[in-house]
N, C-alpha and C positions, 0 to 999 in steps of 0.2 A: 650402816656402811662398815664397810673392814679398816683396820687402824692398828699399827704397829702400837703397842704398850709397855714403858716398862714397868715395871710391879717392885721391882728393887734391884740390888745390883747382880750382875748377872742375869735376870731372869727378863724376854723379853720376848713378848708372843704377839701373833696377827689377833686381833678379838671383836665380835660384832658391835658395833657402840651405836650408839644415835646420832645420825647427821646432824653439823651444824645449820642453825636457824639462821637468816640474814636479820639480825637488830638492828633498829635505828643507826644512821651511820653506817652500817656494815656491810659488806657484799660476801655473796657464796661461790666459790671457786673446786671448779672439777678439773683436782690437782692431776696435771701431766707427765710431770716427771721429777724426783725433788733427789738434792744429795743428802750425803751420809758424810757429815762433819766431825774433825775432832771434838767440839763442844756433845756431838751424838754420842761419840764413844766413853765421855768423861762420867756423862749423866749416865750409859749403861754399865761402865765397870763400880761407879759412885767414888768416882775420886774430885766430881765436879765440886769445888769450892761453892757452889750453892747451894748443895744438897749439905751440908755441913754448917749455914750460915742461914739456912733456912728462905730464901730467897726461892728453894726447887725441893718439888718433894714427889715424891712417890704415891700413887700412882700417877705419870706423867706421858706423857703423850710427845715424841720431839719430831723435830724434822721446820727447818727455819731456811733450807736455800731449795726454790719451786719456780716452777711455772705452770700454768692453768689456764682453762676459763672461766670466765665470770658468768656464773647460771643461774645467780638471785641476786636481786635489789632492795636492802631494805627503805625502812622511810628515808626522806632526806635524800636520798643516794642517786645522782643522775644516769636516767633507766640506759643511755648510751654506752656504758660499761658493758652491759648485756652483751654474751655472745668476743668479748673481746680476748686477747691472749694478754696475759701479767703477769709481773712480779711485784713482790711488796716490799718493802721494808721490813725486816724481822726487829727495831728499836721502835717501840709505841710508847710515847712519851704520853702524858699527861692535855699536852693542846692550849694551854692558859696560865704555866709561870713562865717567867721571863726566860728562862734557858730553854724551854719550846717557841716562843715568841722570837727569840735569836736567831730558830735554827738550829741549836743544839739541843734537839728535845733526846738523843742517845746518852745524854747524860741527867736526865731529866731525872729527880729525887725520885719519881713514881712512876720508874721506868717499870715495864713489863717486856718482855720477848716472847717471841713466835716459836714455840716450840722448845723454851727453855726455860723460865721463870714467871712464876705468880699464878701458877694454871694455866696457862694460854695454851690451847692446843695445836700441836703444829700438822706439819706438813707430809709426815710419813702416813699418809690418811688420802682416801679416795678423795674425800672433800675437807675445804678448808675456810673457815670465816675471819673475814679479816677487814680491819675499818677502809672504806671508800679513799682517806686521806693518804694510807700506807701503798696506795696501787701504786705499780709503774707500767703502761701498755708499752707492748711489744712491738714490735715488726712483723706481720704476718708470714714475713717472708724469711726471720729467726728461726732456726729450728731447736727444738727442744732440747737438747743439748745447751745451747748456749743460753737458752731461757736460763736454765736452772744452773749454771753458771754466774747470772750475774750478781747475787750477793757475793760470795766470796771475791770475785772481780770488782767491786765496790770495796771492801777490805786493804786488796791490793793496788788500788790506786792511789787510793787517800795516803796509803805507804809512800807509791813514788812522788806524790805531792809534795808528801811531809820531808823529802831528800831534798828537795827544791835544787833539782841541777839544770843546768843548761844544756842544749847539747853537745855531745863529744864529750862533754864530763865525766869523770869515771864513777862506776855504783860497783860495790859488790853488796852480793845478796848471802847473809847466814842463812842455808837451809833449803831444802831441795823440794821438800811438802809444795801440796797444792798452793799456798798463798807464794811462798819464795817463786815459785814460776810464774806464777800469774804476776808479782811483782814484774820481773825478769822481761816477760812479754810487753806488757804494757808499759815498763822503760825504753826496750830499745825501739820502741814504736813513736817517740819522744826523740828520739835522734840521740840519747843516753848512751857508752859504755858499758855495758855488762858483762859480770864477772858473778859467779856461783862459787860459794864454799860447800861442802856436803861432805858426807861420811858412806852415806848411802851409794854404793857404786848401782843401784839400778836407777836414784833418782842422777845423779851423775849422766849416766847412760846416759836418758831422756832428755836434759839439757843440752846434750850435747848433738841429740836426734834433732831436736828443736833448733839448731844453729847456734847454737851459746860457744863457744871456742874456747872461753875462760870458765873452764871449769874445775876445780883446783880439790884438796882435801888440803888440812891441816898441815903436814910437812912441806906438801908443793908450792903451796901460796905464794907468791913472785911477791919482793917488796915493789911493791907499788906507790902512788899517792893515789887514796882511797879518796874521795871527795865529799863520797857520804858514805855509811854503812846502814844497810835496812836486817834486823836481825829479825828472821822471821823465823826460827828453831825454838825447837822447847826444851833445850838443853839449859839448867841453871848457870852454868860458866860464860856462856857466849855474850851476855849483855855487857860484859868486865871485857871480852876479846872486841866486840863490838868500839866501844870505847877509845883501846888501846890501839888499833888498826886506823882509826878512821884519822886526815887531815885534822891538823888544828885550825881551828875556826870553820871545822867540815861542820855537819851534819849526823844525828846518828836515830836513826825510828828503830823504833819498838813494838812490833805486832804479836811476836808469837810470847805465848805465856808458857813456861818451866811450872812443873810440878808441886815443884819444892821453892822455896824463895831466894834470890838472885843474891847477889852483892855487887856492886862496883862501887870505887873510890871516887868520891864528890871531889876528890881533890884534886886528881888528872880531867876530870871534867871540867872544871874551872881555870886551871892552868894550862889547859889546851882550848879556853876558850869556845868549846864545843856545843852546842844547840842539841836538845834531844828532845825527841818528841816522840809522844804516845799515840798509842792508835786504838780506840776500842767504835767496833763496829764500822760497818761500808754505808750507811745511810747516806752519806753527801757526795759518794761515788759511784754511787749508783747509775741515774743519770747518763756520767760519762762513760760508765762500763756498758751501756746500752749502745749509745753511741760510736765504742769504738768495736764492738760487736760485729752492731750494722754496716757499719763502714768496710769490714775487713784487715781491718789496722793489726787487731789483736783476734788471732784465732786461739780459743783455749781448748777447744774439743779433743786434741791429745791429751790431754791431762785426765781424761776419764776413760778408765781402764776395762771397765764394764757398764752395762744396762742390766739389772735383773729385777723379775717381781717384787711385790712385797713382802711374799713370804720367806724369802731370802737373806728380809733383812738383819734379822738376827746373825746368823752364821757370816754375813758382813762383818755386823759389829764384834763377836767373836775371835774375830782375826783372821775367817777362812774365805782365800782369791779363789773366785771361781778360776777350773783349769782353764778356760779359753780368755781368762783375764789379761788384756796390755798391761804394757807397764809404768800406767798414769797410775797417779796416787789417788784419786779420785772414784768412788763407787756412786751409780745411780742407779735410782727406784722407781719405777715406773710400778703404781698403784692399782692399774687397772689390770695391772700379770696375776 
């Protein structure tokens, strides 16, 4: 089968591999459509902190947000998967210490990822194997697009969770990327306030195409009373502005990761009484990113700017918009091009 590869940084080519087997446990999926993630581009330029930490290595295989179907059963595996449409979970925890036993297997010591870490091979790939327990069936009546939307939509919920507002309460959002919007959607679908900070005047645009009306840049920003702050930029300074913006006794999440390492003062954080919460991975959002999918609560399909082959995908991660690209920050790959 054909399989996007990277071989090291920079260098990333379509190349014939051997399909994945369905093992014990496992199911085979005839991947439909999958995105092209920051964590994609980290691992292709090699600025990913696990290819440094040795967690990711070369040669690797990525692609971790899909949809498919399921065209093998291995042992164990109930055959009514067959024939179904999924998404899976990209955190594959271990299954048998207490922080998978919890629930929290995304933080599980012997965590592995779908297309990121420990060998797993991902999803930039006609076919893709992945355990029975990671499935999430679809809606037949989903269409592809939103399939392969709902990780990053599992990301962005667990964000506006982690806000914990009520409705009418105000959020502003750092960051105009694929998750700040998908934040953004899925709050004011919650009866939330939203308000956008960005730099980006085309992600700006978009929010503003979307119905966002509060959409601000750094000098504009209205003082407001912020209630929570969800920083989803990869700007090293924003977690310190984060902080400093939000209500005392607000709220402040943390999704997107900076390059370079952050600072903010524990000391306005404790003296403003303030909650901060981190966020790694959509696994417990998933679920409800399905759900409000299906419902029509949150539409994200704007958010993807293009559909191209797989052999495009390189020149993706290079930095080049196809010319009949929108203006979502979001690129998908459809495998079977």
């Amino acid at each position: 089968m054909r399989a996007l590869v990277l071989a090291g940084p920079g260098k990333a080519e379509v190349q014939e591999v051997e399909p994945p087997v369905a093992a014990p446990g496992q199911v085979v999926v005839d991947v439909e459509r999958a995105g092209v993630c920051g964590t994609d581009l980290e691992l292709f330029t090699g600025e990913m902190s696990y290819l440094h930490t040795g967690r990711s290595w070369y040669p690797l295989r990525p692609g971790h947000e899909w949809c498919g179907r399921v065209t093998d059963v291995g042992e164990g595996v109930d055959a009514g998967w067959l024939g179904r449409r999924v998404t899976g979970d990209t955190m594959l925890g271990c299954g048998h210490c207490e922080r998978c036993r919890a629930g929290r297997h995304h933080v599980c010591a012997e965590l592995s990822e779908i297309g990121i870490s420990l060998g797993r091979s991902g999803a930039l790939a006609e076919r893709l194997a992945v355990p029975a327990t990671a499935l999430h069936a679809l809606p037949d009546s989903m269409d592809l697009t939103l399939g392969a939307l709902v990780e990053p939509g599992g990301n962005a919920l667990r964000a506006v969770q982690g806000a914990g507002l009520l409705p009418r309460e105000r959020l502003l959002i750092l960051g105009t990327g694929t998750i700040g919007l998908l934040a953004a959607l899925f709050a004011r679908s919650q009866g939330i306030e939203v308000h956008l900070l960005g730099r980006d005047p085309d992600g700006l645009r978009l929010a503003r195409s979307l119905g966002f009306a509060g959409t601000w840049t750094r000098p504009s920003l209205p003082e407001l009373r912020w209630d929570a702050v969800i920083d989803a930029s990869n700007a090293p300074e924003l977690p310190a502005l984060a902080l400093d913006l939000v209500e005392p006794a607000g709220r402040v999440v943390y999704i997107g990761l900076a390059g370079t390492p952050s600072t903010l003062d524990t000391r306005a954080l404790l003296l403003k009484d303030v909650t901060a919460v981190g966020i790694l991975g959509g696994s417990a959002g998933l679920a409800g990113t399905i759900a409000a999918y299906a419902d029509g609560s949150v539409d994200a399909r704007p958010l993807v700017a293009a559909t191209v082959g797989l052999a495009e995908t390189a020149d993706i991660l290079a930095g080049h918009r196809p010319a009949d690209a929108g203006p979502g920050p979001k690129f998908h790959i459809d495998p079977r091009r």
